[in-house]
C-alpha positions, 0 to 999 in steps of 0.5 A: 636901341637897348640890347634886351638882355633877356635874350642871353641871360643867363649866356653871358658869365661863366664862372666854372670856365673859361668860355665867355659870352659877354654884351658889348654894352657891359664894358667901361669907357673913358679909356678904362681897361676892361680886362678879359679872360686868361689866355690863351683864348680866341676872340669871336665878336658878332655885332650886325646892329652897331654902328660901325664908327663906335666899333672902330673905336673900341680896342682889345690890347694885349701887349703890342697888339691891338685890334678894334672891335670892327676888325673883329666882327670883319674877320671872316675866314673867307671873306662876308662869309660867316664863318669867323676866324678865330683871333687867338692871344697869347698874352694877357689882354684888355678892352679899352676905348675912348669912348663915354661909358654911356656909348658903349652902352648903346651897344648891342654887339657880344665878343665870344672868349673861347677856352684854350681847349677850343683855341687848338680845336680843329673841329670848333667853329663859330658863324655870326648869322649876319646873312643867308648862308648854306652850310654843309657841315660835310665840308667841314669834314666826316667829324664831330663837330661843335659849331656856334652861332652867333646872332645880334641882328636886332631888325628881325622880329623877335629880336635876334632870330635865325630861320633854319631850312632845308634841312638834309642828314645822312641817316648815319649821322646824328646831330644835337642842337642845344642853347647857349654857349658850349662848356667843354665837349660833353652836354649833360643828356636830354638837355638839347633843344632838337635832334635828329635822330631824335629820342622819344619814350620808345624809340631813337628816331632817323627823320629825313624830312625836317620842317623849316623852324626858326630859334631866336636867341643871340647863341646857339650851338650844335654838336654833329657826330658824323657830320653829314648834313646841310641847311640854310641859315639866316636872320629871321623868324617862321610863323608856324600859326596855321602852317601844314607839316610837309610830310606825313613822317616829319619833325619839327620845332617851336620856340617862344622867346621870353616877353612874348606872351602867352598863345596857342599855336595851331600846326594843321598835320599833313595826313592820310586817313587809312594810316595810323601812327604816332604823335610826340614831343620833347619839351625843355626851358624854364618858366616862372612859378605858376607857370606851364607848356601844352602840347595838344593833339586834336583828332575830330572829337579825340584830344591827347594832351601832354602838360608839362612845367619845362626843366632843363631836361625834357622828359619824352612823351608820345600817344599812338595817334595822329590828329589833324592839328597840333596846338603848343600854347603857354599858360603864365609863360610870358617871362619864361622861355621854352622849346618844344621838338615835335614829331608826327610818324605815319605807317600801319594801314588801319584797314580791318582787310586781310589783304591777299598778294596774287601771284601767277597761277601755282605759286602759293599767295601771301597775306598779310593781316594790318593792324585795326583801329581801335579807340584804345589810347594805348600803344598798338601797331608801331611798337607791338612786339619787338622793342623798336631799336631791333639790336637793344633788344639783345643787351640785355637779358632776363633768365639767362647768365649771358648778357650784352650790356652797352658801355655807355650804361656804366656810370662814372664818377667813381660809382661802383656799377655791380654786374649781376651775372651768376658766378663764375662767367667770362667777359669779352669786350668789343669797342673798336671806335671808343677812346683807348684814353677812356677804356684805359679809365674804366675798370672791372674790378673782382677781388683784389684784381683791376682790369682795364677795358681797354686791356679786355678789348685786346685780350686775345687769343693768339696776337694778331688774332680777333678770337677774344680769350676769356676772361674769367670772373670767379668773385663778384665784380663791378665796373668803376670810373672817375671818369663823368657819365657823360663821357662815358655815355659816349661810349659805343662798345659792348661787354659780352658776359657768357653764361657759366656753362660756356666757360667750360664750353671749348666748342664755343667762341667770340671774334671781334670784326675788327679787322679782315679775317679767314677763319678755317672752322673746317679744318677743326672736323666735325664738331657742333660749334656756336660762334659768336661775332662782335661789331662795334666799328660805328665808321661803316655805313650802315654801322656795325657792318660784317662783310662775310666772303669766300664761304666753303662748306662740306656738305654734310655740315649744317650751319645757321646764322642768327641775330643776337647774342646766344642764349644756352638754349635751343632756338626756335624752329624758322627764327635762323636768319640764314641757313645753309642748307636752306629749308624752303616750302618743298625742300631742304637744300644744301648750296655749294655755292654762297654769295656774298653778303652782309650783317650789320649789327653788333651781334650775331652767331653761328651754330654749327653742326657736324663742323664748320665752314670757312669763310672771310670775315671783315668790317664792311657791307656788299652793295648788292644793288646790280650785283649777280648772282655766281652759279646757277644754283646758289643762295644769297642774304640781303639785310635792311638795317634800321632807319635805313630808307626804303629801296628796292634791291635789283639782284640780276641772276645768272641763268640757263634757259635751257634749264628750269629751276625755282627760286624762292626766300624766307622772310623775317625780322620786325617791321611795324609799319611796312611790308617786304616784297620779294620779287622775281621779273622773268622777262614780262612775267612776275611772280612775288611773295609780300610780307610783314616781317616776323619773328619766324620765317614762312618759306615761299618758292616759285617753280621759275628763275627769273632774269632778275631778282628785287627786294623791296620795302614799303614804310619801314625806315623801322624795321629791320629784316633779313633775307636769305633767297635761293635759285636752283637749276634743276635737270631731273633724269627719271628712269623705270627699272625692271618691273614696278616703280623705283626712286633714284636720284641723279645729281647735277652740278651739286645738286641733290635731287629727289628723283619719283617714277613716272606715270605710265598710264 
């Protein structure tokens, strides 16, 4: 059998680098000598439909050396395993054989020649699909990782197809899928052919649950960045005609090969009527002239349809709907090869009800409003309000000097980025994970001064210290490389631009958590502070993770935490992530006692006023699953990040049944599909307050402290919420002095309580 050489055009020659994919069938016979790359190089062959006998009749030479093609595709690292062993040369080297020209080219076999770069990769592999195999890419290690696919197993139909199933990922993790070979370590964007996460127009997207799908090409590769996920290969194809997605929150994937013709391809979705949601896909290949793809979405008598001519690049598109089947067809395609990612994601209840949380008697109800359906085609429910990615909202900023901007934004190739910020400002950078080589090459350039990013990330105050100095900026400035954009959009750092009233502002400051850290705020009096925090250490999990401890306050400071970058003007009243004191439905309460707790995003602050607290501050998250509470009045946070998955959060308290007291929380944060509950279990009794976050918290309370406290979420793996909870003992002593009512207050255990008369009567 002919090799069909459509199915690796245009794979098979580079002539920008060293990395070859090359068809057996393309070399001489008749002993002539076939020469191959540059060394040094490794050698990969794949050739599960050739005969055996010819393999062993074909011969790379390179000075002494000599090894046949059937040692080659035999040179497992563990033996019938897929995993190829890298056969590396040193030395020029040549393919040869006795055998006629005209045998050769019965040949359907490829030999993959790696660039030097790949030969002292520790984190390059190649597998030939020969066999099923489970591959669990965390056994390769907590790494990114490039990983090439090898397929040639003509049997299947189409020809060289490998089915992928079961898949499983970490939500911290993120892995690309792409087709071809892999050209140095960085792939132009939008050029992969599935991911997850996976980016449509509005959001970047986490799927734990990903559809069995099936790729037929003779290489593919994929990049994984955190490597922690798994599934099965093998050679073979899914037909997705009149398949049913397995989830109702789910992506998927469909290829045609060329010289298949044109179909239409039905996907019934799995669904549930009361829920609406959004429908989306990516689409990216290249068809003749004349040619396109549809993506069509049929709900009853609605239709919603994208029609594209595919690229190299897709272009993202979604609709705020989901039907009852999708259909991906072709028009003139049939010498064209195409992929499509598709995702369908189900949440927001479409009842019109305004739907009441009872709780026991004289404990204040919650209601939560769900978003109507409605006929409209634009986006509602999903993506009202905030933008979905809660902490790109704080990069960048409209109206005010201050500025979060990512890194990965600037552009390279000696493009001169300005930045637009009103004169003069101060620059602060945090880049804990990113490539020091790279920050060494990115430059902000003011006048005749240069400045490397990698000397602002160490730009501090004192050595050793995580406080940032300032840089200060007096003339117009821009940011330069000549370094691609493509690696600098991989960076993951942040520039924090300040406003010029914090230039002159000594009661403001920034700290990078990049490192463990007591800071003494305290000792500094009783001055109004605002505090800023950056976190750009993306090893954590969830990323981004402070871990704040030991918190000692004085009772007569006030301090609130908020999310974000601080704008120079007055926030809003309830939009505090936390607070100390607290304010709830009956009270304004001052804790002693804080618990520990976590944030995990890349920017929050503090403000305070009439001085600071002290506390510790380092990379890392508190796991407050069966933790307990350390007073009997106390106040605690809890924080769900994006794309983390629902779970209820059990917090056991410690408690005096001698005692009453009350508990409560506020609520905020942006949750588009889901809703947050707050429980409290005394013993058989339950008392709880069910929300949809908002920008603003509502206090609630519930005059009982339970034995456990659980925090719990439905349908928000996007959203992102905040919670700071209390309890309080109470012990009130009342006393009537003399004639007539009197107010007194008795304190207990730190506690300030407001203490009115008795009725007598």
């Amino acid at each position: 059998m002919h090799f069909p050489i459509f199915f690796i055009l245009p794979l098979l020659f580079s002539t920008c680098f060293a990395q070859q994919l090359i068809s057996l069938n393309s070399f001489n016979g008749n002993n002539i000598r076939n020469p191959l790359v540059d060394t040094p190089f490794s050698i990969y062959v794949s050739a599960h439909s050739d005969d055996d006998s010819v393999l062993k009749e074909v011969f790379v030479i390179s000075g002494n050396a000599s090894i046949s093609l059937y040692d080659l595709k035999t040179n497992y690292f563990v033996e019938k395993f897929g995993q190829l062993e890298r056969y590396v040369l040193y030395h020029s080297a040549y393919l040869t054989s006795p055998l006629a020209t005209l045998k050769l080219a019965e040949l359907t076999g490829v030999m993959y020649l790696s660039s030097p770069e790949q030969v002292a990769d520790d984190n390059f592999y190649v597998y030939d699909i020969d066999q099923r195999q489970d591959l669990n890419l965390a056994g390769l290690g907590y790494q990114d990782l490039t990983i090439l696919f090898l397929n040639t197993n003509m049997a299947t139909n189409p020809p060289t197809s490998t089915l992928i199933s079961n898949w499983t990922q970490n939500s911290n993790s993120r892995v690309y899928l792409y087709q071809g070979v892999p050209y140095g370590k960085i792939d132009p964007a939008r050029s992969h052919i599935f991911s997850n996460p996976m980016m449509s127009d509005k959001f970047y997207w986490y799927f734990p649950n990903v559809e069995t799908f099936s790729i037929s090409t003779v290489s593919f590769y994929i990049r994984a960045y955190n490597g922690t996920a798994s599934f099965i290969l093998e050679p073979g194809s899914t037909n997705l005609a009149g398949t049913t997605t397995t989830d109702v929150i789910t992506t998927g994937f469909y290829m045609k090969p060329k010289g298949i013709p044109d179909s239409a391809t039905q996907i019934n979705v799995k669904k549930d009527v009361n829920y609406d949601g959004f429908t989306g896909c990516n689409i990216v290949g290249h068809v003749p002239n004349g040619a396109s793809v549809s993506f069509d979405i049929y709900n009853g008598d609605e239709h919603y349809n994208r029609t594209v001519v595919p690229t190299d690049f897709f272009e993202e598109w979604s609709t705020p709907n989901i039907g009852d089947k999708i259909v991906i067809s072709s028009t003139n395609a049939k010498e064209g090869v195409f992929y499509v990612q598709y995702f369908i994601i189900q949440g927001a209840s479409i009842t019109t009800n305004i739907q009441t949380v009872q709780t026991v008697p004289s404990v204040p109800s919650s209601t939560s409003t769900a978003y109507p359906d409605t006929t409209t085609k634009e986006s509602r429910g999903l993506f009202g309000g905030l933008n979905l990615i809660i902490f790109l909202s704080i990069l960048f900023s409209i109206g005010y000097g201050q500025q979060l901007i990512s890194l990965s934004t600037f552009q390279g190739e000696g493009t001169k980025t300005p930045i637009t910020a009103d004169l003069p400002y101060s620059i602060y950078i945090s880049a804990h994970s990113d490539s020091e080589d790279t920050l060494r090459n990115v430059f902000i350039v003011s006048g005749k001064n240069r400045t490397s990013l990698f000397d602002l990330k160490n730009n501090r105050l004192l050595k050793d210290s995580s406080q940032l100095a300032k840089f200060l900026v007096t003339e117009p400035a821009y940011v330069t490389s000549l370094y691609n954009n493509d690696l600098l959009q991989k960076l993951s750092g942040v520039m924090f631009i300040s406003s010029s009233k914090q230039v002159a502002d000594n009661s403001f400051c920034v700290f990078d958590v990049d490192t463990a850290q007591n800071l003494g705020f305290r000792g500094l009096g009783a001055l109004d502070l605002t505090i800023l925090f950056l976190n750009t250490n993306t090893a954590l999990a969830p990323v981004r993770s402070s871990l704040i401890s030991s918190w000692d306050q004085n009772p007569d400071s006030l301090v609130y935490i908020y999310q974000g970058i601080p704008r120079g003007v007055t926030e809003l009243k309830n939009s505090q992530i936390f607070s100390n004191p607290m304010m709830s439905d009956h009270f304004n309460q001052y804790f002693p006692n804080v618990e520990t707790f976590s944030i995990a995003t890349v920017a929050f602050y503090f403000r305070t006023y009439k001085g600071g607290p002290n506390f510790r501050i380092e990379p890392g998250r508190a796991n407050l699953a069966g933790s307990y509470t350390t007073a009997y009045t106390t106040t605690g946070f809890h924080m769900k990040p994006l794309f983390e998955l629902d779970a209820a959060t059990l917090i056991n308290v410690k408690k005096d049944p001698t005692h009453s007291g009350s508990t409560g929380c506020n609520i905020l944060g942006y949750d588009p599909l889901g809703t947050v509950t707050f429980n409290v279990y005394d013993g058989g009794d339950q008392y709880k307050k069910t929300t949809t976050p908002t920008d603003f918290f509502t206090p609630w309370s519930t005059p009982h402290v339970g034995d456990t406290i659980v925090i719990s979420n439905t349908n928000s793996q996007a959203g992102q919420y905040y919670v700071q909870y209390f309890v309080v003992r109470k012990w009130i002593f009342c006393k009537i002095l003399e004639q007539g009512p009197r107010v007194g207050c008795s304190e207990r255990a730190g506690l300030r309580i407001l203490v009115f008369p008795l009725n007598l009567s």
